[in-house]
NUSEKOL-191381 format. One line per 8 residues: number of its first residue (from 1); for each residue z negated, y, x of C-alpha. Coordinates in nm, 2 decimals, padded with zeros to 4 digits. Layout:
# residues N
NUM) Z:Y:X  ...
//
This chain:
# residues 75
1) -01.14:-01.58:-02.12  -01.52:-01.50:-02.04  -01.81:-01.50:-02.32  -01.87:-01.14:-02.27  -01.49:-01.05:-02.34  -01.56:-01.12:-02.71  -01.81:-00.82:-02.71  -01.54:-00.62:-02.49
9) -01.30:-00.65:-02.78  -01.56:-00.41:-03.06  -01.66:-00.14:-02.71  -01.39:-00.09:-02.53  -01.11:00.14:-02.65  -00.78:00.22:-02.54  -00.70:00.39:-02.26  -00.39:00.55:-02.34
17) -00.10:00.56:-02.62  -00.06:00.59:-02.96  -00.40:00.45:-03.02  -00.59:00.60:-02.75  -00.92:00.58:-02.85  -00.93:00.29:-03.09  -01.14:00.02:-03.01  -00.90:-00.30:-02.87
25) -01.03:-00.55:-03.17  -00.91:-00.25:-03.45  -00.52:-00.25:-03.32  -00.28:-00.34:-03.53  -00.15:-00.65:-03.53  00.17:-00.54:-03.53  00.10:-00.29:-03.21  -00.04:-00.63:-03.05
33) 00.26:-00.80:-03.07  00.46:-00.49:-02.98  00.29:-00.52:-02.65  00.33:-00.86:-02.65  00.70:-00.83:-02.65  00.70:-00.56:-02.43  00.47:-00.73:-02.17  00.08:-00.69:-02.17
41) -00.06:-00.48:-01.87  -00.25:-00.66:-01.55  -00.60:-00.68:-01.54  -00.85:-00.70:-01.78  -00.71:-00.51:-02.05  -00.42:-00.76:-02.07  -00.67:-00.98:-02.13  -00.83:-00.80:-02.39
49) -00.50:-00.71:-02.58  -00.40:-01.11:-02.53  -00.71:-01.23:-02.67  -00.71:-00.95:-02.96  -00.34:-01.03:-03.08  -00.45:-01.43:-03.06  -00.79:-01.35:-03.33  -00.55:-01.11:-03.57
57) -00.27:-01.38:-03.56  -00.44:-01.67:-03.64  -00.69:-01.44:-03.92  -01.05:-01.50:-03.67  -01.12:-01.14:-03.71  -01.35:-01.16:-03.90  -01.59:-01.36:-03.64  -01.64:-01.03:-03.44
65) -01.83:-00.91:-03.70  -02.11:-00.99:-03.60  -02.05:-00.81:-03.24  -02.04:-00.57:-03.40  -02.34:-00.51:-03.57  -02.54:-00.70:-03.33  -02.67:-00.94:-03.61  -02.59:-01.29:-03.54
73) -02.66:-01.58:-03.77  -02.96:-01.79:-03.74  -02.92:-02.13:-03.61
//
């Protein structure tokens, strides 16, 4: 995984299927690990639907938040 995948997951949408359209970090979990089962494609959006089913499994969500809204917290 790369940095910059993080901020892939809240602008990139899907390419094709049922949720063509939808951006890869608001799938379903349980869509996630359909695919998962089924086999993730090659290239980078396997990547992006790995790393998406491994924040909705283990509840991190919630940290691309603030990708999303481009506000990060001060340090």
């Amino acid at each position: 995984m790369k940095p910059e995948d993080l901020k892939s997951l809240v602008t990139v949408a899907m390419p094709y299927g049922k949720y063509k359209g939808r951006l890869i970090a608001d799938l379903p979990g349980a869509y996630l690990a359909w695919y998962a089962r089924k086999g993730f494609p090659q290239g980078q959006l396997g990547t992006l639907l790995t790393l998406a089913l491994e924040l909705d499994h283990n509840g991190l969500k919630g940290l691309l938040d603030p990708l999303r809204t481009g506000r990060f917290p001060a340090r």
